[in-house]
C-alpha positions as CSV (number, residue, x, y, z in Angstrom):
1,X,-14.9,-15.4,-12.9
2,X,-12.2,-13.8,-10.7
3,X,-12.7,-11.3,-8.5
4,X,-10.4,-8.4,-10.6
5,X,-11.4,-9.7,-14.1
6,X,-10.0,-6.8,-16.6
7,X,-9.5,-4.4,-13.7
8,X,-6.6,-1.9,-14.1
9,X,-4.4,-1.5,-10.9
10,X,-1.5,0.4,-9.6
11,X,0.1,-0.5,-7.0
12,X,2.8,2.0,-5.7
13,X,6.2,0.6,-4.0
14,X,5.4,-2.9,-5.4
15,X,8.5,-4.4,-6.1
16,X,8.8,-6.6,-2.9
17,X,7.6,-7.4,0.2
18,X,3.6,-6.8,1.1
19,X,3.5,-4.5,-2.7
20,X,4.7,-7.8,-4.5
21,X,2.3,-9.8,-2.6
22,X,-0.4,-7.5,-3.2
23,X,0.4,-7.5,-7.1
24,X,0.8,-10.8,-7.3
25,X,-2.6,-11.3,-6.1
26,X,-3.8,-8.8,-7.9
27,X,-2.2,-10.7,-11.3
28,X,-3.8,-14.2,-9.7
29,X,-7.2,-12.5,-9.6
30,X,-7.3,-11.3,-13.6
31,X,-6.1,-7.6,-12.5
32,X,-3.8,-6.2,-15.3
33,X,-1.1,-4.5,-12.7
34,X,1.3,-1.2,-13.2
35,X,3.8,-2.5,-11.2
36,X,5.4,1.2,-9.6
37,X,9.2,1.2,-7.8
38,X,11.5,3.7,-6.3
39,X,15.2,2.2,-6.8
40,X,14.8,-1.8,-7.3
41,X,14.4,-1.9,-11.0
42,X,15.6,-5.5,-11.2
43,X,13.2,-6.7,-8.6
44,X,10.4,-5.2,-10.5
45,X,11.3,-7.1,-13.4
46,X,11.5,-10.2,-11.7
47,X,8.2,-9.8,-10.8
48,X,6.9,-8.8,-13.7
49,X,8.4,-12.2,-15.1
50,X,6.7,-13.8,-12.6
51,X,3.3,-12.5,-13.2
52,X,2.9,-11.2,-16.7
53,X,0.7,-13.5,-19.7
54,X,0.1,-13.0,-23.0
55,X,-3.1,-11.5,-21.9
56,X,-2.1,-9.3,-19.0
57,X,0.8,-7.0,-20.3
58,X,1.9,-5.6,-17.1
59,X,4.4,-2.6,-17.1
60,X,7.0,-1.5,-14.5
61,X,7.1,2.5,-14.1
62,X,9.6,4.4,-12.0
63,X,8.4,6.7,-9.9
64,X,8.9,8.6,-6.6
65,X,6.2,8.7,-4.8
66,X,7.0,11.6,-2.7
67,X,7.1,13.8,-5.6
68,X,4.1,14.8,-7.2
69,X,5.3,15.3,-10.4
70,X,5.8,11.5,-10.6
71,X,2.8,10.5,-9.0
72,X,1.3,12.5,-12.2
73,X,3.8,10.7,-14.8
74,X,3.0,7.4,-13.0
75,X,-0.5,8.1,-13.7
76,X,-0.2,9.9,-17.1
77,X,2.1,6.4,-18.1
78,X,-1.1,4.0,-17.0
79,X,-3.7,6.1,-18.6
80,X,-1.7,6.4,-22.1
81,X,-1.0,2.5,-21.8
82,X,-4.5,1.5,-20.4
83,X,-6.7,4.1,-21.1
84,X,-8.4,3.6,-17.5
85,X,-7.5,3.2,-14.0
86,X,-9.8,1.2,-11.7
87,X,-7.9,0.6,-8.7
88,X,-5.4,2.6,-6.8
89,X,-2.8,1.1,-4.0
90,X,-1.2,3.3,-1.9
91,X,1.7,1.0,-0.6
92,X,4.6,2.5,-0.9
93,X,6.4,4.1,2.6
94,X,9.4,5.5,3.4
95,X,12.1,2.9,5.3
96,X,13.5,3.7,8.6
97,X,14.1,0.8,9.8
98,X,16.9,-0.6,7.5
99,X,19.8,0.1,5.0
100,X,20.2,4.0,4.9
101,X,16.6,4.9,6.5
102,X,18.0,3.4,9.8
103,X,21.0,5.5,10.0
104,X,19.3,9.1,9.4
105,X,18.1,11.2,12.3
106,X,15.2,11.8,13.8
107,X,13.8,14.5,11.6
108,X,15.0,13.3,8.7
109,X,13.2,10.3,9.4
110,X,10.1,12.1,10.4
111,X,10.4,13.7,7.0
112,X,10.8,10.9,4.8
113,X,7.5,9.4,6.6
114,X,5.6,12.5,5.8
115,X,6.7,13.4,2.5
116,X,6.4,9.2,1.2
117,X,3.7,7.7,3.5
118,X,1.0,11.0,3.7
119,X,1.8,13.5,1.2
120,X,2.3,10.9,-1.0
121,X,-0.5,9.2,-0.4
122,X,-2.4,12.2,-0.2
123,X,-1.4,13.5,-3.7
124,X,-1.9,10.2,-5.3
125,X,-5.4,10.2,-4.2
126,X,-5.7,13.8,-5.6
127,X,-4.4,12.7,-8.8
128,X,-6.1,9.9,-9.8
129,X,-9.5,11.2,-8.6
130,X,-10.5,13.2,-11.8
131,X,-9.1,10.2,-13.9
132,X,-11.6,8.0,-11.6
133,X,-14.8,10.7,-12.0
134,X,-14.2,10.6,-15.6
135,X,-14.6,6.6,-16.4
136,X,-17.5,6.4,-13.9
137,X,-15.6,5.8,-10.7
138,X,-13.0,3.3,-9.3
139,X,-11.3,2.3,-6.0
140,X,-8.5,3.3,-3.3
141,X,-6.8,1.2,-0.6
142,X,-4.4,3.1,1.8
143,X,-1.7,1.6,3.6
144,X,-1.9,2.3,8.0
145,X,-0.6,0.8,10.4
146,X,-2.7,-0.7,13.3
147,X,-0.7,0.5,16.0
148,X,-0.9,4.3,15.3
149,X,-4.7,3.5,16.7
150,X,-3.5,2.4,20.0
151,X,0.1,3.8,20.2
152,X,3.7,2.0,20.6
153,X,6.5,3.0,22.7
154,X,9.2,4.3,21.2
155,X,10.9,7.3,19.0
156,X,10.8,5.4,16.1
157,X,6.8,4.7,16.5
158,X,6.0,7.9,17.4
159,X,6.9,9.0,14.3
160,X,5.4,6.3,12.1
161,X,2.3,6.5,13.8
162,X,1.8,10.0,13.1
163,X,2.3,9.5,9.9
164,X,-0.5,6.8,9.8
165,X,-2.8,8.0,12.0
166,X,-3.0,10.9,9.0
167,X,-3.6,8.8,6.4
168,X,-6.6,7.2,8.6
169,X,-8.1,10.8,8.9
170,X,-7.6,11.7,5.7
171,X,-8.8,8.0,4.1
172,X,-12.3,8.8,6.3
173,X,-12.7,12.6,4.7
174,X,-11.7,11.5,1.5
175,X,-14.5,8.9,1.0
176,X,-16.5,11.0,2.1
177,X,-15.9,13.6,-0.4
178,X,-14.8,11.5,-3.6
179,X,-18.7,9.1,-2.7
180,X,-20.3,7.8,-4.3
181,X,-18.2,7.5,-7.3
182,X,-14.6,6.4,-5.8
183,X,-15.0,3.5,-3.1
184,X,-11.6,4.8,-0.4
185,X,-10.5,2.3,2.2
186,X,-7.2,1.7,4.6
187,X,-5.9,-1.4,5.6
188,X,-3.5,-1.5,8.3
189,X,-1.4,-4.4,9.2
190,X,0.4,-4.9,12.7
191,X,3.4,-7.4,13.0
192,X,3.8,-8.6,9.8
193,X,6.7,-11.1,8.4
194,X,8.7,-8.2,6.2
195,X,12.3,-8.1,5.9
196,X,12.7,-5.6,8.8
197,X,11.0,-8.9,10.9
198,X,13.3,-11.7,9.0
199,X,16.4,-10.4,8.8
200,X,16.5,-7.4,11.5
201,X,14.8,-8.5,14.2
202,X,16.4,-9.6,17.8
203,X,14.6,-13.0,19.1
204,X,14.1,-11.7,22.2
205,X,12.1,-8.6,20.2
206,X,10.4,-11.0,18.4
207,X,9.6,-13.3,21.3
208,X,7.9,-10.2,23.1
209,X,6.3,-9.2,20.7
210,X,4.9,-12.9,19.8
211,X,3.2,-12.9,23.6
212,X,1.1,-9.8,22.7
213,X,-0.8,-11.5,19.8
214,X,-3.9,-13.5,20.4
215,X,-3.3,-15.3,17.5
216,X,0.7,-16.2,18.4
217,X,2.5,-15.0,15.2
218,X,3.2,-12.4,12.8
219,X,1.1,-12.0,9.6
220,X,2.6,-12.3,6.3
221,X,2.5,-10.5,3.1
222,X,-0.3,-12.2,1.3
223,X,-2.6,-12.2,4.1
224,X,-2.2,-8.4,3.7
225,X,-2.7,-8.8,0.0
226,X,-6.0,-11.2,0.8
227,X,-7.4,-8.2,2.4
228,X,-6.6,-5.1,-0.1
229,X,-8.2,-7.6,-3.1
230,X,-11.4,-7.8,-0.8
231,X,-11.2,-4.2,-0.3
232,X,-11.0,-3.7,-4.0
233,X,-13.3,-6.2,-5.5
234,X,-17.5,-5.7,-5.5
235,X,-17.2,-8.2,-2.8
236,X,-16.8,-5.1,-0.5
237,X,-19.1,-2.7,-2.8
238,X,-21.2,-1.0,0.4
239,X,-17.3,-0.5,2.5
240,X,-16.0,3.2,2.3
241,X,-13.8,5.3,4.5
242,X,-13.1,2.0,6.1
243,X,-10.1,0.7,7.9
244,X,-9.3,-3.2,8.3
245,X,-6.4,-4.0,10.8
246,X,-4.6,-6.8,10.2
247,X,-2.8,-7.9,12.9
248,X,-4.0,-11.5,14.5
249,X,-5.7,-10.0,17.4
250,X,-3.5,-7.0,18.5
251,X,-5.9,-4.3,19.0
C-alpha cells in the first residue's frame, strides 16, 4: 500500500519546480492531486500528462493565491470535484528573484512576499480548516525557508526571511489551535537546485555558497518533495506545529 493511497491533495504553485516535484510524488504515492497555478497553464498540463491514470483524475485549477477569493474557488473547485480535501500544500511564493519579480523595488517586492508567501498561506489555512473539521480532519504543510531561522545578508533576504519567519510562527499557533483534528507542519529548504540556482546563479555565488554546506551541495526538488510526503502521510501521525529544514547541514 502507498503511503497517500486515495488521499486528496492540493498543492498550490505546482506547476514546476519543488510544486511539480512535490505533485509528482504525491501522484507516485496513490494521492489524487489538484494541481493549482498562477500564469503557466501549459506547464500545468504537461504535468498533468505526466501524472494523471485512469484512476487518478487529476485537475489543473487557476488560482491566485494572494487573493482570497481564489484561495476559496480553488477550494470550492476540489470539494465540488472530490468531495474531500485531505491534504493541503502551501507552495506557492511570490518570485523576486527572476523575470519581472527581479526588476521591481524594494517594497514592491516586500509586498508580493507578504501578500503570496504569508497572507496567502495564512488564508489558505483559514479556508480549508472548516472543510478539514467537517470530514474528520486532514493535513497542512507550509513552505519556509531555513535561513529566515538564522538570517542572511542581504536586502533581498531580509525581506524573504520575514516573510518566512511568519509563516513559522503562524504554522506553530495554528496547530495548536486547529489539534487535534488538522496535523499543521513547515518544511523549509535551504539551497535548493531551482531555476533561480541553474540558470541565474554566478559560479563564484555558487561556489561560496557550496563551502558553507556540510553536505557539499544544493538539494533538489524531490528531496523537498520526500520530506512534505513524510509530513503528510501517518508515517508522521504524532508531528504537529513542526518545521523540517532541508538544507544538507546548513543550520
Amino acid at each position: 500500500m502507498k503511503r497517500l493511497d486515495n488521499k486528496i491533495a492540493v498543492i498550490t504553485g505546482s506547476s514546476s519546480g519543488i510544486g511539480a516535484a512535490i505533485a509528482m510524488l504525491f501522484a507516485m504515492e496513490g494521492a489524487t492531486v489538484v494541481v493549482n497555478y498562477l500564469k503557466s497553464k501549459d506547464r500545468a498540463e504537461k504535468l498533468l500528462a505526466k501524472i494523471k491514470t485512469p484512476s487518478q483524475p487529476f485537475i489543473a485549477v487557476q488560482a491566485d493565491i494572494a487573493n482570497k477569493d481564489d484561495i476559496e474557488y480553488l477550494l470550492a473547485t476540489t470539494l465540488q470535484t472530490f468531495g474531500r480535501v485531505d491534504i493541503w500544500v502551501n507552495n506557492a511564493g511570490a518570485d523576486i528573484l527572476t523575470g519581472v519579480g527581479a526588476s521591481a523595488n524594494l517594497n514592491e517586492k516586500l509586498d508580493q512576499l507578504l501578500n503570496v508567501d504569508l497572507k496567502g498561506t495564512m488564508n489558505a489555512c483559514w479556508a480549508v480548516t472548516t472543510a478539514m473539521q467537517k470530514q474528520g480532519g486532514g493535513v497542512i504543510v507550509n513552505m519556509g525557508w531555513d535561513m529566515s531561522v538564522h538570517g542572511f545578508a542581504g536586502l533581498n533576504p531580509q525581506i524573504f526571511a520575514a516573510a518566512k519567519a511568519g509563516i513559522l510562527g503562524f504554522t506553530r499557533s495554528f496547530a495548536k489551535t486547529v489539534g487535534p483534528d488538522i496535523r499543521v507542519n513547515m518544511v523549509a529548504p535551504g539551497w535548493i537546485m531551482t531555476a533561480f540556482a541553474e540558470e541565474h546563479m554566478d559560479d563564484a555565488y555558487y561556489q561560496a555558497r557550496i563551502k558553507e554546506i556540510p553536505l557539499g551541495r544544493f538539494g533538489n526538488p524531490q528531496e523537498v518533495a520526500n520530506a512534505v510526503v513524510f509530513l503528510a502521510s501517518d508515517e508522521a501521525s504524532y508531528l504537529s506545529g513542526e518545521i523540517i529544514k532541508i538544507n544538507g547541514g546548513l543550520v
